[in-house]
VMD Tcl script that draws the C-alpha trace (Angstrom):
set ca {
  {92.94 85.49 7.14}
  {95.55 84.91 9.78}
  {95.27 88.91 10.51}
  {91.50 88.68 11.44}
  {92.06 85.37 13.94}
  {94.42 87.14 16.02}
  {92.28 90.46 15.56}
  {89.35 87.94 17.08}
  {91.81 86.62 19.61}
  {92.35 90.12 20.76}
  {89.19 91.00 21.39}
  {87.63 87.88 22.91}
  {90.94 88.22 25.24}
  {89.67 92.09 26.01}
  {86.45 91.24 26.38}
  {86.95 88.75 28.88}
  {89.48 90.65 30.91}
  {87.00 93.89 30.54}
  {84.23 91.18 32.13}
  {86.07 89.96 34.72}
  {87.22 93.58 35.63}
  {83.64 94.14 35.93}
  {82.57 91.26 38.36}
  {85.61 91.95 40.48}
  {84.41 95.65 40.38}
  {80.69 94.70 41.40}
  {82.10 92.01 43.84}
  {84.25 94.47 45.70}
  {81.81 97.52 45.16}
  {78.99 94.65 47.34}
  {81.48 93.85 50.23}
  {82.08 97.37 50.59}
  {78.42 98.45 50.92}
  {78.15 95.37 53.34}
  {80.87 96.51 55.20}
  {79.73 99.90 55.86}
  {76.15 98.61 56.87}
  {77.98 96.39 59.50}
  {79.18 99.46 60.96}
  {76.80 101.92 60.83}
  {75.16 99.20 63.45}
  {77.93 98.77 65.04}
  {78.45 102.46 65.70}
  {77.74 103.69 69.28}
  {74.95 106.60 69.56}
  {76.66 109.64 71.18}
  {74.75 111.15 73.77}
  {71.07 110.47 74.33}
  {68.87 110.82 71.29}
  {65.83 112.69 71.30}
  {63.10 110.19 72.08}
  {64.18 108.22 74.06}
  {62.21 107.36 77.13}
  {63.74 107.56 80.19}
  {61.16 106.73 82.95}
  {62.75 103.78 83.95}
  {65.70 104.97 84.20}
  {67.64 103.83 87.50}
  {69.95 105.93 89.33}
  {71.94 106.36 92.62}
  {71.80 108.82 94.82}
  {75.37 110.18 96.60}
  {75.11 107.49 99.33}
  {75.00 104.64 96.64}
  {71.75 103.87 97.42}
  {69.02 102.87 94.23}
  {66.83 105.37 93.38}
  {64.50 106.52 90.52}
  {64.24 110.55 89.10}
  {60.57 111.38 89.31}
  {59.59 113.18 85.75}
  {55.60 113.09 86.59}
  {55.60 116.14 88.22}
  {53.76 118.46 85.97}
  {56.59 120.37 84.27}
  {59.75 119.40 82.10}
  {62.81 118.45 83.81}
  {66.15 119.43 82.58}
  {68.91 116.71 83.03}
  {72.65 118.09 83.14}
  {74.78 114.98 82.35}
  {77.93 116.42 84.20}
  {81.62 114.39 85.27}
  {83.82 115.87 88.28}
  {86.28 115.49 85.52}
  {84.94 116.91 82.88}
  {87.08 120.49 82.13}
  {83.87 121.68 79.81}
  {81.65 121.13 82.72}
  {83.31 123.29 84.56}
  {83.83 126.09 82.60}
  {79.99 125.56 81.57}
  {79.28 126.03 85.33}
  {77.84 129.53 85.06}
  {75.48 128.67 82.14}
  {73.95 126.35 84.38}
  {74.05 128.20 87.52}
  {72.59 130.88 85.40}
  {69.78 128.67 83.87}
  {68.90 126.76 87.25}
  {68.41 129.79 88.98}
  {66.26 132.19 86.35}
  {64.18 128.59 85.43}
  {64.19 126.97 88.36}
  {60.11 126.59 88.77}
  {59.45 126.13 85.15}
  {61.84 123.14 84.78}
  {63.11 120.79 87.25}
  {66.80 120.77 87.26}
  {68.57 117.33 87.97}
  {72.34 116.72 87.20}
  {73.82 113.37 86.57}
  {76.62 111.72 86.35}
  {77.60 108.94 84.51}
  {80.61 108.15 87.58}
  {80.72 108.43 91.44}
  {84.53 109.28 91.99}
  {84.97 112.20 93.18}
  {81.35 113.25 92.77}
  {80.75 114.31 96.44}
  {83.61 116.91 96.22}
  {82.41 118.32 93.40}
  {78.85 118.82 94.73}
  {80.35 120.17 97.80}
  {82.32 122.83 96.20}
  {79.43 123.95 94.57}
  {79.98 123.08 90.67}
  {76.09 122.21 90.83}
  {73.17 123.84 91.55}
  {70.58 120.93 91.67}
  {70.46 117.12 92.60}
  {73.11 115.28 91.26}
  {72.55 111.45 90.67}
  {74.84 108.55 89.54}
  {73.21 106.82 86.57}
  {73.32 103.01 87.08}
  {74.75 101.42 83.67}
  {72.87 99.06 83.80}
  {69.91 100.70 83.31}
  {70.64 102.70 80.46}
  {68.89 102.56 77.48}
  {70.48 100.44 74.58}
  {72.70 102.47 72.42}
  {72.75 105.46 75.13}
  {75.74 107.34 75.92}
  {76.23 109.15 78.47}
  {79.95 109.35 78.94}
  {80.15 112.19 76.82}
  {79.54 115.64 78.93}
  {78.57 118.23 79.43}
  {74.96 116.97 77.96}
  {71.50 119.08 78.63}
  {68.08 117.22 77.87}
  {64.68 118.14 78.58}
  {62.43 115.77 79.66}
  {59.00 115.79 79.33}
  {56.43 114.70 82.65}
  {56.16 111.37 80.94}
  {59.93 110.66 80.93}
  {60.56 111.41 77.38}
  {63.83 113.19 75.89}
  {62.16 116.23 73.97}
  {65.46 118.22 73.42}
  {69.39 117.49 73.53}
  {71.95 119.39 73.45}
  {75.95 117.79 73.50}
  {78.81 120.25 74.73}
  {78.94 123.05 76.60}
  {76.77 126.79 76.23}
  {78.90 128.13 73.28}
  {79.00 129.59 69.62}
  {75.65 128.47 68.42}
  {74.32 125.77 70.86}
  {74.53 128.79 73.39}
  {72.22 131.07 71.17}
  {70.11 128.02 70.56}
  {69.53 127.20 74.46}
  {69.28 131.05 75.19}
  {66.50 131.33 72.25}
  {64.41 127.53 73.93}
  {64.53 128.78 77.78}
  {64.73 132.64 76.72}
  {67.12 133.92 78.62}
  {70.93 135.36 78.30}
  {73.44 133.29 79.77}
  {77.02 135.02 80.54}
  {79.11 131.87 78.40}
  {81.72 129.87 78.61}
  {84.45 130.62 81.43}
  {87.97 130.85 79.29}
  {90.76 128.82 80.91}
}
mol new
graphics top color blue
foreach p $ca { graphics top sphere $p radius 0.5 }
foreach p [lrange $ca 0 end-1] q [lrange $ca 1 end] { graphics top cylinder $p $q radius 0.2 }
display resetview
């Protein structure tokens, strides 16, 4: 008799370690799934998403003064989010030389920037072969980045991202963006 107690003991002593193992496993398994929720909200969108409208979108112009990019004009508009610092953009400089000037008529072609230092210079020297514009933080859309560049996006004539493309004009996103604006573009310039 004494043999079957302690074999009870045993396995009410199991059984409520194996149940508590469980909660603690359905407790933790909850504030993990919590956790990553909290996140995934908190996480910043890289680069503009496609859809986003951008009609009210304030900018400045090189002289600091406001200003507003006109996208009503009857064709898309391609925005080239460019920095002076930015070593991609540079070596992406003949893609869009090459894409301004064989579809320049088709699209509008505005560059901006998401800073004004040193953004004069670099027009000047000719990195960029349209309008460059600073883009007022302020104004951006919530959960828009546009500190990452190089960035392409077309916009519609009612201010509306249709495309985006993040990086520079090589591997695949080059075939890609030679395949939508059908043309051959010479790639990236090797440093």
């Amino acid at each position: 008799m004494k043999l079957s107690i302690e074999n009870n003991r045993a396995l009410v002593v199991l059984f409520t370690v194996l149940t508590l193992s469980l909660s603690l496993n359905l407790y933790l398994g909850w504030q993990v799934r919590e956790f990553n929720a909290t996140r995934k909200q908190e996480r910043r969108q890289i680069g503009v998403p496609v859809g986003t409208n951008l009609s009210s979108w304030p900018v400045h112009d090189l002289e600091g003064r406001a200003a507003r990019i006109n996208f009503n004009t009857g064709i898309p508009t391609v925005i080239y989010v460019l920095s002076p610092a930015c070593g991609w953009c540079r070596r992406n400089e003949q893609n869009m030389h090459a894409l301004a000037s064989s579809k320049n008529g088709v699209f509008n072609f505005i560059g901006l920037s998401p800073t004004a230092q040193n953004l004069q210079q670099y027009i000047l020297a000719g990195h960029a072969p349209f309008t460059v514009y600073v883009a007022d933080p302020a104004g951006l859309p919530a959960g828009v980045d546009i500190q990452t560049t190089p960035q392409t996006l077309i916009v519609s004539p009612a201010g509306i991202v249709e495309k985006a493309w993040l990086g520079a004009y090589d591997g695949g996103r080059k075939h890609e963006i030679e395949a939508f604006f059908d043309v051959d573009l010479p790639g990236i310039k090797h440093q």
